[in-house]
Structure formats: structure tokens, C-alpha cells
C-alpha positions in Angstrom: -139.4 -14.7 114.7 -141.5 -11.2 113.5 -142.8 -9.0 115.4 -144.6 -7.5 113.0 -147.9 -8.8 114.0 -147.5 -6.6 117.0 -146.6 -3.8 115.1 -149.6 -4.1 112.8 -151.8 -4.2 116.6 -150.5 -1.3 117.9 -150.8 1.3 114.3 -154.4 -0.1 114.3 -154.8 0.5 118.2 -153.4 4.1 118.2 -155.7 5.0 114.9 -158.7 4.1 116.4 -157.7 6.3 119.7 -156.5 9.1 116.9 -159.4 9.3 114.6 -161.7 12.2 116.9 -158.9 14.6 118.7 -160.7 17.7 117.4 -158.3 20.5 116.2 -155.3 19.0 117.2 -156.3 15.6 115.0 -154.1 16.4 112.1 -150.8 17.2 114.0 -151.7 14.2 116.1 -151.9 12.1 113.3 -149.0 13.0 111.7 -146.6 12.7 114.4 -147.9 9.5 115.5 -148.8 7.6 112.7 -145.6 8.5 110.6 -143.5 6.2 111.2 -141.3 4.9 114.7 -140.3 1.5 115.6 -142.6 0.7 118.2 -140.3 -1.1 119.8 -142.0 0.4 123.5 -145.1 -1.4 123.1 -143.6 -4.2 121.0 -141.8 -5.1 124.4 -145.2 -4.4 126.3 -146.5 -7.3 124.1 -143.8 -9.3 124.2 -144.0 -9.7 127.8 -147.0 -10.0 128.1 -147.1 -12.6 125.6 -144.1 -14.4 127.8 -146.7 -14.8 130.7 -149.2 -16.0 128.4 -151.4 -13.2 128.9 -154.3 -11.9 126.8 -153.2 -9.3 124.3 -156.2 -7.5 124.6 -155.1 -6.8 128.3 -151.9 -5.0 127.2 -153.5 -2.7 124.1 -154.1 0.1 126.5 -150.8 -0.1 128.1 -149.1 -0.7 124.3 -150.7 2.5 123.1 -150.2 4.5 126.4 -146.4 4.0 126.3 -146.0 4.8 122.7 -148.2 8.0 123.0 -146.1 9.2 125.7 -142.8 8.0 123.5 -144.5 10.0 120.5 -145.2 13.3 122.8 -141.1 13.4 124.2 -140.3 13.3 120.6 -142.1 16.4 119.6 -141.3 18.4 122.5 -137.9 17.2 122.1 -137.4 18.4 118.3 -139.0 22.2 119.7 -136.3 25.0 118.9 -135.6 25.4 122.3 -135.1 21.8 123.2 -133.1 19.8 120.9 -134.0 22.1 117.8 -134.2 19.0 115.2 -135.7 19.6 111.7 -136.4 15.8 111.0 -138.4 13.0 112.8 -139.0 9.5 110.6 -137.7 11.3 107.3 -140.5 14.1 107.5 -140.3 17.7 108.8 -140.8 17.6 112.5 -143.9 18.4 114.4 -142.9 21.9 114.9 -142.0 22.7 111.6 -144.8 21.6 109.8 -147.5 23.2 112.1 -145.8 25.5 114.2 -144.1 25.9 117.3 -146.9 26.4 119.3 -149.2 23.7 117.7 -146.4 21.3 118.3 -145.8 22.0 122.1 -150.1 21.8 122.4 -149.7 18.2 120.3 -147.5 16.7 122.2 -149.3 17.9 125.6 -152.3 16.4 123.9 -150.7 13.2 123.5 -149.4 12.7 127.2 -153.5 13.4 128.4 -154.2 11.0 125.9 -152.2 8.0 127.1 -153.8 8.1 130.5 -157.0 8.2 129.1 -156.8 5.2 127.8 -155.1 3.5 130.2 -158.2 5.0 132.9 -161.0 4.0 130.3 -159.6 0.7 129.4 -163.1 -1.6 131.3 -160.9 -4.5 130.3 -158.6 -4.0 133.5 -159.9 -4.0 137.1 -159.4 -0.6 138.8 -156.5 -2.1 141.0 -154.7 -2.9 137.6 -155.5 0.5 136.3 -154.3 2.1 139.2 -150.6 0.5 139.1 -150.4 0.9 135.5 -151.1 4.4 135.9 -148.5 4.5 138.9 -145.9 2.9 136.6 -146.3 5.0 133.9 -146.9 8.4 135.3 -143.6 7.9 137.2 -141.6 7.2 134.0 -143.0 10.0 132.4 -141.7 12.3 135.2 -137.8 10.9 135.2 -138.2 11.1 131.4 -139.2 14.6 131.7 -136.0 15.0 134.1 -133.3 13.1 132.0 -134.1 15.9 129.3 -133.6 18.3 132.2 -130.5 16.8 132.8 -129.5 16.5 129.1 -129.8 20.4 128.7 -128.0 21.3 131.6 -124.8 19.2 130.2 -124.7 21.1 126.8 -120.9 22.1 126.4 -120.0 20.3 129.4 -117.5 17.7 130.6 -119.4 15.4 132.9 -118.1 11.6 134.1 -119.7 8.1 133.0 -121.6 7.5 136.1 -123.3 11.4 135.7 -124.4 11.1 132.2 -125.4 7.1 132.8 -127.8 8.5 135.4 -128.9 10.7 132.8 -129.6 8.0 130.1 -131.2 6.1 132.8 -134.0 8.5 133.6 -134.2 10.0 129.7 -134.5 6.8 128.1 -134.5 4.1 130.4 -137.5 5.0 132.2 -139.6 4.5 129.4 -138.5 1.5 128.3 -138.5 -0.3 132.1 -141.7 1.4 132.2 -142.9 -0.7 129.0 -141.4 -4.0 130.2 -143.5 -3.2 133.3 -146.5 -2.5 132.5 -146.7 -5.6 130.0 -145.6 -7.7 133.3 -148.4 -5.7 135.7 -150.8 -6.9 132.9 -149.7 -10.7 132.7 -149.6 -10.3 136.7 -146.4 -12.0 136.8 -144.8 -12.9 140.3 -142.6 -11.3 142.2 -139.2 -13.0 141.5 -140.2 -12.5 138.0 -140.7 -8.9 138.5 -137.0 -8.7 140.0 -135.1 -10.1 137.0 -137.9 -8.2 134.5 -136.5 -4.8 136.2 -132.4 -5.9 136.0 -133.4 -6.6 132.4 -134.9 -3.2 131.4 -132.5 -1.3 132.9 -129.7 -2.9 131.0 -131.8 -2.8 127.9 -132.7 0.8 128.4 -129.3 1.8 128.6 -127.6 -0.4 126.2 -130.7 1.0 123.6 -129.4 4.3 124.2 -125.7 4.2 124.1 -126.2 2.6 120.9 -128.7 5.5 119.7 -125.1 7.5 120.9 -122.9 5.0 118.3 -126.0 4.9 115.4 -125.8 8.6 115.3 -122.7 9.0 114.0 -121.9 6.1 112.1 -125.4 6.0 110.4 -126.6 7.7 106.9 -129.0 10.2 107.7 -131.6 8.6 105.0 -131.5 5.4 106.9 -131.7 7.1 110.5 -134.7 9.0 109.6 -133.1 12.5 111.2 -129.7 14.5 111.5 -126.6 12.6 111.5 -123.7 13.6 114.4 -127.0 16.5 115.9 -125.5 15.6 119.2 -121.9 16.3 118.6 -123.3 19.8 116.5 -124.7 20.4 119.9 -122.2 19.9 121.7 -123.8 17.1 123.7 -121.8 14.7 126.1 -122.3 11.5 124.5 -120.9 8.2 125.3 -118.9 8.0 121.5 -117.9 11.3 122.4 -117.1 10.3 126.4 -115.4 6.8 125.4 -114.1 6.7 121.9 -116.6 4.8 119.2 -114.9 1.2 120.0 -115.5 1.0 123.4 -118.8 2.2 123.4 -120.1 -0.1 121.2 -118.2 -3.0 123.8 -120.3 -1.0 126.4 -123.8 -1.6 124.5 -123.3 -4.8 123.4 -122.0 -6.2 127.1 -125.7 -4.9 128.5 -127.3 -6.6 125.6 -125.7 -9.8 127.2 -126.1 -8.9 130.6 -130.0 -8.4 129.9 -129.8 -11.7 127.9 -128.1 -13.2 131.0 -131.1 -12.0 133.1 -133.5 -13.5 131.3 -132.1 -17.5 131.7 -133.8 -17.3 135.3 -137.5 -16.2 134.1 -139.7 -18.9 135.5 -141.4 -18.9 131.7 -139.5 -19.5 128.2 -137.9 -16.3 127.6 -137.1 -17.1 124.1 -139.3 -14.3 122.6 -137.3 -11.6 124.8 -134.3 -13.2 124.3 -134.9 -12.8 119.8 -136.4 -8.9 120.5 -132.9 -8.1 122.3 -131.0 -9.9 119.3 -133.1 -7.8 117.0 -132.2 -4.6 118.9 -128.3 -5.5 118.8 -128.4 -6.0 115.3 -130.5 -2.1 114.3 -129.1 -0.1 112.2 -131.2 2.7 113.2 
């Protein structure tokens, strides 16, 4: 199963929405449009594809979620953040327009993606309204996580502190994207339950392994610095557990989420090949 159709939806979705952006249309553009693996709104589609709902329903939402993926990335990589060089094989935001450009791109982006989520006629205003609830939320713990992150720099912190950490950085984002896929297909209730134990198994099995990837994957193939965690001095679950058992750790959420998925009232088969094709990246 590909889900490179939906990949091929969502680059043409977020060029239309970057074509006009004024003077920040270039670093927009290039941050955006370089590369990534879409894999937020992939599983926006996805789920919404589960429920059977129309695709042109979840665009808005697709593109929303990436943008705000794409504007944590750039703000991310800034000197005084994470201080990364490389994004998707390419000089960073910040280093091929400046510090300042970058920081004004990536607050571009995050207006952008609820712009389109408030314009999007498509959706009833109820619909818009909890889709902008869902993802404005995320953004925030997202924007905490990195808090977090930069407060454990040369640090010795326990599992459950830097789990909670994961969970906000990178798990919000990705339980916001399974539901805002499910808001769209306005799945049930019960649905909505095992949809939420599923992203957050998902979202923290996607980053431990992001921990594992970065140090046991070529730079060329990861698209950035290899072992820029452990040069920071990050706490990282490799770092916290020993390489063997946190890959066990990843791969027994994968199967947990996998697990989840057997009591969806719908086939989950879709879901269930997108998490085998997340266990099996190599970047």
C-alpha cells in the first residue's frame, strides 16, 4: 500500500497556499517545500480515509498541521534553540536567510495554518471551531516540550520526566493530526477513545525511535547531523536506556498502537500498513 498519493495532495495543497506570502515567500517556500515526510498529514488523510470521509474535508487540516510541523522545525534549528545547520540535506532556514528572517518565517507559517483552517467554506463553523481548538492546543504543548527540552540540557532526568517531555514536544502534534482527520470524518466517540490511546503510543514510539535513528543513521540518509543530541548534551532515551532497549521500547508502542487499532468500528488496515511503514524508517 503507497501513500504517495497523499503525499502528492498535500505538496500541491501547501504550494497553492505558498505561492502569494509577500516578502517572506521565498524563505517560506524553501523551508516548506524542501523536502519532509509528511507523515503529519499523511495520517490526517489516512484517517480520514478510515471513516470514509471526503478528502477534500481534511486538505485544510493536512496543510494546517504540516505548516505548523514546518514552523517548529525552523525555530528549532535557530542558534539559540537547537543550533542545527541542516534540515532535509539543505542549509537550514536560518542559515540561508538569516536569523531574523528565519524566526519571522516560521511565525509566518504558524498564522498561516490557522488561516486556512478559518477560511476553509468547506467545513461548517462548528467544525472549524474544534479543529482550531485541537490544533491550537497542540501547538501550545509543542511549544512547551521544547521548553522542557532546553531546560534538561546537561541534565540527568528519569524515564517518566523526559517521556512527559516527548509527549508534549512531539506527541502533541502527531495526536493532534490523528485528531483532526477524525473531527473531519466525524467519527464516534468510542472511536475517538481508541484513536487518542493510539496517537499517543504512536507519538512517542515515533520519537524514541528519532532518539535510536540519530545515532545509528548516516547523516546523508538522515537529512541533518548525526549524534546532534548527544553533542548537546541532550537526555535521550539511547542515552537514558542503552540502544537495545530503546529500540524494545519503540517497537513495543508500535504494537501497543497496532493493538489499539483491532477495536476501531471501521477496517483499520490502512492505519495498521502506515504504522508498519513507520517501524520499518530508516530516517
Amino acid at each position: 500500500m503507497s501513500f504517495e498519493p497523499y503525499i502528492s495532495r498535500i505538496d500541491k495543497y501547501l504550494d497553492a497556499c505558498l505561492l502569494q506570502q509577500g516578502d517572506l515567500t521565498q524563505p517560506m517556500r524553501y523551508s516548506v517545500l524542501s523536502g519532509g515526510k509528511r507523515f503529519r498529514p499523511i495520517l490526517t488523510y489516512t484517517i480520514a480515509n478510515t471513516f470514509a470521509a471526503n478528502l477534500n474535508l481534511a486538505d485544510s487540516s493536512a496543510c494546517a498541521v504540516e505548516l505548523i510541523h514546518a514552523y517548529s522545525l525552523i525555530h528549532d534549528d535557530l542558534p539559540a534553540m537547537d543550533d542545527d545547520d541542516i534540515r532535509h540535506n539543505q542549509p537550514s532556514c536560518h542559515k540561508r536567510f538569516g536569523e531574523a528572517q528565519a524566526i519571522l518565517t516560521g511565525d509566518g507559517l504558524q498564522a498561516l495554518a490557522f488561516e486556512v483552517l478559518t477560511n476553509d467554506s468547506q467545513l461548517t463553523p462548528p467544525l472549524r471551531i474544534s479543529l482550531l481548538q485541537a490544533l491550537t492546543r497542540a501547538a501550545f504543548e509543542m511549544a512547551q516540550g521544547q521548553s522542557i527540552d532546553l531546560s534538561m540540557v546537561a541534565k540527568t532526568v528519569d524515564l517518566p520526566t523526559l517521556q512527559n517531555m516527548h509527549q508534549k514536544k512531539t506527541g502533541a502534534l502527531l495526536a493532534c493530526a490523528v485528531k483532526l482527520g477524525a473531527l473531519v470524518a466525524d467519527c464516534g466517540a468510542a472511536d475517538m477513545k481508541i484513536l487518542e490511546i493510539f496517537a499517543q503510543n504512536i507519538g512517542l514510539a515515533y520519537q524514541i525511535q528519532d532518539d535510536v535513528l540519530d545515532v545509528s543513521t548516516p547523516e546523508a540518509l538522515l537529512g541533518k547531523r548525526q549524534n546532534s543530541d548527544a553533542e548537546k548534551n541532550k537526555p535521550t532515551y539511547p542515552a537514558l536506556l542503552g540502544l537495545d532497549a530503546a529500540v524494545q521500547s519503540y517497537q513495543e508502542l508500535y504494537q501497543k498502537a497496532l493493538q489499539s487499532l483491532e477495536n476501531l468500528s471501521v477496517n483499520p488496515q490502512e492505519l495498521v500498513k502506515l504504522v508498519e511503514k513507520l517501524h520499518a524508517r530508516e530516517f
